[in-house]
RODO-99090 format. One line per field, with one value per atom (N, C-alpha, C): residue number from 1; atom name; z, x, y. Coordinates in pm, whole numbers, plus 50000, padded with zeros to 5 digits. Atoms other than C-alpha are relative to their C-alpha. Layout:
REM residues N
seq <- c(NUM	...)
atom <- c(CA	...)
z <- c(Z	...)
x <- c(X	...)
y <- c(Y	...)
END
This chain:
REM residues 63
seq <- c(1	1	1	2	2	2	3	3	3	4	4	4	5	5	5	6	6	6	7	7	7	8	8	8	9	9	9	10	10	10	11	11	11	12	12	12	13	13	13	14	14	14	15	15	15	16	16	16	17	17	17	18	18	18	19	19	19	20	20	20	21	21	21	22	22	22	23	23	23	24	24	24	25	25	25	26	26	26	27	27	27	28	28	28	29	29	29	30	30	30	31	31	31	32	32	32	33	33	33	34	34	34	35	35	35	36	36	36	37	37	37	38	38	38	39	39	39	40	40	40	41	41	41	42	42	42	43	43	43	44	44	44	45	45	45	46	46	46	47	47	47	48	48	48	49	49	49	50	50	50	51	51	51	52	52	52	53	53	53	54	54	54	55	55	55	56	56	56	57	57	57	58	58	58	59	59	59	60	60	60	61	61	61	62	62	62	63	63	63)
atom <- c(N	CA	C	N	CA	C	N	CA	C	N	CA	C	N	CA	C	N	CA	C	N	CA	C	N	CA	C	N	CA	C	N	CA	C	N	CA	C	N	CA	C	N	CA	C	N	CA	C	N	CA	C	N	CA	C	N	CA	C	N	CA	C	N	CA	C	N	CA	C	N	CA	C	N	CA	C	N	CA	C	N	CA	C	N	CA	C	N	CA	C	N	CA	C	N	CA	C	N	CA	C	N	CA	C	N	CA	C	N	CA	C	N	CA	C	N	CA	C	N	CA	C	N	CA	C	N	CA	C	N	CA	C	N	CA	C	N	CA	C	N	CA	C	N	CA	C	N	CA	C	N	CA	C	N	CA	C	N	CA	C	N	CA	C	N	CA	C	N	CA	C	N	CA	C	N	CA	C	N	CA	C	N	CA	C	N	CA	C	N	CA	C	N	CA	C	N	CA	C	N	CA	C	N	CA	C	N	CA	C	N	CA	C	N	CA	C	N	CA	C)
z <- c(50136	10362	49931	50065	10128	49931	50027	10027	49835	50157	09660	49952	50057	09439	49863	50165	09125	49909	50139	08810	49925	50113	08572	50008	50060	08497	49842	50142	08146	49988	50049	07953	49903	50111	07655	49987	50058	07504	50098	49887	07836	50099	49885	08012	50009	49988	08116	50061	49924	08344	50043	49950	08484	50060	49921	08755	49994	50003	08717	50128	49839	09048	50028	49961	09208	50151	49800	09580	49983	49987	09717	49972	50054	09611	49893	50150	09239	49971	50080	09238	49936	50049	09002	50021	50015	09052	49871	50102	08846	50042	49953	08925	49931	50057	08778	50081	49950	08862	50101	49914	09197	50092	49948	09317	50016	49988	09384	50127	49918	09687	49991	50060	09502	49844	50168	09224	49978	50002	09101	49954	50029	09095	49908	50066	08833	49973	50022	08692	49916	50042	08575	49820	50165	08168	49971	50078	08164	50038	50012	08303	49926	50066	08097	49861	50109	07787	49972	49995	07872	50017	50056	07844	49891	50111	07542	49915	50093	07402	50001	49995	07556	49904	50073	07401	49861	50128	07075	49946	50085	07055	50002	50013	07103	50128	49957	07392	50065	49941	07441	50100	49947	07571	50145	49861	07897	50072	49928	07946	50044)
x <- c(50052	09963	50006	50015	10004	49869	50125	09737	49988	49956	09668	49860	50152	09401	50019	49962	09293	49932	50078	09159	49895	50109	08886	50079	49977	08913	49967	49928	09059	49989	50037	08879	50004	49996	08964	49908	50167	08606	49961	50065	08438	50025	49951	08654	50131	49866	09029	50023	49998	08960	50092	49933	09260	49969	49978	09316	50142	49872	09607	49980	50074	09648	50133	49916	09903	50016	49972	10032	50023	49959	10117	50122	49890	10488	50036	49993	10416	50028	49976	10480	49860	50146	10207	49985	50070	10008	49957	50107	09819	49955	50029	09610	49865	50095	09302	49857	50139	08938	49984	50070	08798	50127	49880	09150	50122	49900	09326	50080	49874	09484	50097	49914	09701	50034	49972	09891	50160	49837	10235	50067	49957	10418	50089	49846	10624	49969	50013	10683	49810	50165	10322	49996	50025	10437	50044	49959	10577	49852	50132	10208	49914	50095	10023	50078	49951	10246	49945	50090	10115	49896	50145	09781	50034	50016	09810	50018	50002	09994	49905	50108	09745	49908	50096	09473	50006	49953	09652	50019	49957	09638	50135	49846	10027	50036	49921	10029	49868	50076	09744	49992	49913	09947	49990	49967	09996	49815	50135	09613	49935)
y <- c(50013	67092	50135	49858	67374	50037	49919	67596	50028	49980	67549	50010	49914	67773	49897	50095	67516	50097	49938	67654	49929	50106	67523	49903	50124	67196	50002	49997	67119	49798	50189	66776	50011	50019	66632	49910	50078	66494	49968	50024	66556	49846	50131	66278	50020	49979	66281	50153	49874	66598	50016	49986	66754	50168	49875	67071	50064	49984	67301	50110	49937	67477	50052	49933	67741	50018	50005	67791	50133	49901	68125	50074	49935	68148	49968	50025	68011	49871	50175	67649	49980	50059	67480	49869	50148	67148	49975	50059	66909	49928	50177	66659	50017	50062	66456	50058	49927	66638	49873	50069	66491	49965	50008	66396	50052	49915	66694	49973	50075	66560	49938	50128	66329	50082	49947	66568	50023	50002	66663	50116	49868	66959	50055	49994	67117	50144	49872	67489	50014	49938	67650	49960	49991	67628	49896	50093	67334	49880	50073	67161	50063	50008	67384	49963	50096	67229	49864	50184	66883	50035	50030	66933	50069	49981	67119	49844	50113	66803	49885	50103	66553	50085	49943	66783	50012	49985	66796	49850	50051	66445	49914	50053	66357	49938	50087	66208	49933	50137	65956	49903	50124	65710	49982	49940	65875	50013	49967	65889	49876)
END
């Protein structure tokens, strides 16, 4: 299992919690508060992009 440090948790109107989280050689996670076992990995700017847009609003849909 890799060893992954999360960060605050990031909620849009105190519900839809998400964790963005880093490993030791820079890959980033994401996953939903409480269920960080179960997340998905992609570069660090392109998950903090998606929450901005969820947070902005633009992508609802997906929530």
């Amino acid at each position: 299992m890799t060893d992954i440090t999360w960060d605050d948790e990031i909620c849009g109107e105190a519900a839809n919690c998400f964790r963005i989280g880093t490993d030791s050689v820079g890959n980033a996670y994401i996953a939903v508060r409480g269920a960080e076992d179960h997340y998905i990995t992609d570069s660090r700017e392109a998950l903090r992009d998606l929450i901005r847009e969820i947070k902005a609003g633009k992508a609802d849909h997906l929530l």
